[in-house]
N, C-alpha and C positions, 0 to 999 in steps of 0.2 A: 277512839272510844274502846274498853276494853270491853270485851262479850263476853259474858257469862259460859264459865263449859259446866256441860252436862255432868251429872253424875247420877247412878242406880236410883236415887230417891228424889231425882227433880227432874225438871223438863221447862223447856221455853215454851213461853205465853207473851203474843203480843201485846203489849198495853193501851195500845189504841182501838182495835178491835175484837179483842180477848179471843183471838186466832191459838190452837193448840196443836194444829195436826200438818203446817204448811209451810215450811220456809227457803227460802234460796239462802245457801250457804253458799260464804268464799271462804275456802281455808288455804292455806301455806301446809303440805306436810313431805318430810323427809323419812324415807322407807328405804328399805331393803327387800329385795323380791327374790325370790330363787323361782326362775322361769325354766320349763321344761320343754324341748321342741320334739314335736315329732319329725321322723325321717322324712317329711316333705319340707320342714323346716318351719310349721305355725307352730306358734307357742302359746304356752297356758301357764298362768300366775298357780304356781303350788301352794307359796310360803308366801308371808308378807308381815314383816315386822315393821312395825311405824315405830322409827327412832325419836321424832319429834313433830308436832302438832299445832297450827297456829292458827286460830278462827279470828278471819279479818274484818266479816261484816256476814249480818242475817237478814234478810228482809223478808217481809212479811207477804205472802203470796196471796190474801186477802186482800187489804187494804194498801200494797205496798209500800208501808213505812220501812225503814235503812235505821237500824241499828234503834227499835224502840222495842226491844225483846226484855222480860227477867225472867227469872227462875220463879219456878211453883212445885212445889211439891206432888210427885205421882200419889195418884190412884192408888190406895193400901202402902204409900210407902211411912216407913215409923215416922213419926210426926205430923203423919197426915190430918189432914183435919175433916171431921166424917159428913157428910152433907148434910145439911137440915133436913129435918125431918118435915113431910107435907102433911097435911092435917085439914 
């Protein structure tokens, strides 16, 4: 199953329990790091380019459903749709 990537104007929402803020992600990614060691020899990630990116499965840390996520549009993002109004 392909998942859904993020972008600036949306976000994952579980379908089964309309979860917004929780999930276990498995991805695949290929980086490049430029690592710095200090003279005792630990080291600390500087740089980090991510060459490529592969989101393999989401599960839902609520309900734990495996791959029942889509996309919704963020809070003020353009094409958002504005809450009802309570009355």
């Amino acid at each position: 199953m392909t998942v859904p990537a993020l972008t600036a104007e949306t976000r994952w929402r579980c379908t089964l329990c309309g979860n917004l803020t929780r999930f276990d992600v498995t991805r695949t990614a290929r980086v490049t790091e430029f690592l710095h060691f200090d003279l005792a020899g630990e080291s600390e990630v500087e740089e980090t380019e991510v060459l490529s990116e592969t989101i393999e499965s989401v599960r839902c840390r609520w309900c734990n459903a495996v791959d029942q996520v889509e996309l919704v549009a963020r809070p003020g993002a353009e094409g958002a749709e504005a809450p009802a109004e309570q009355g």
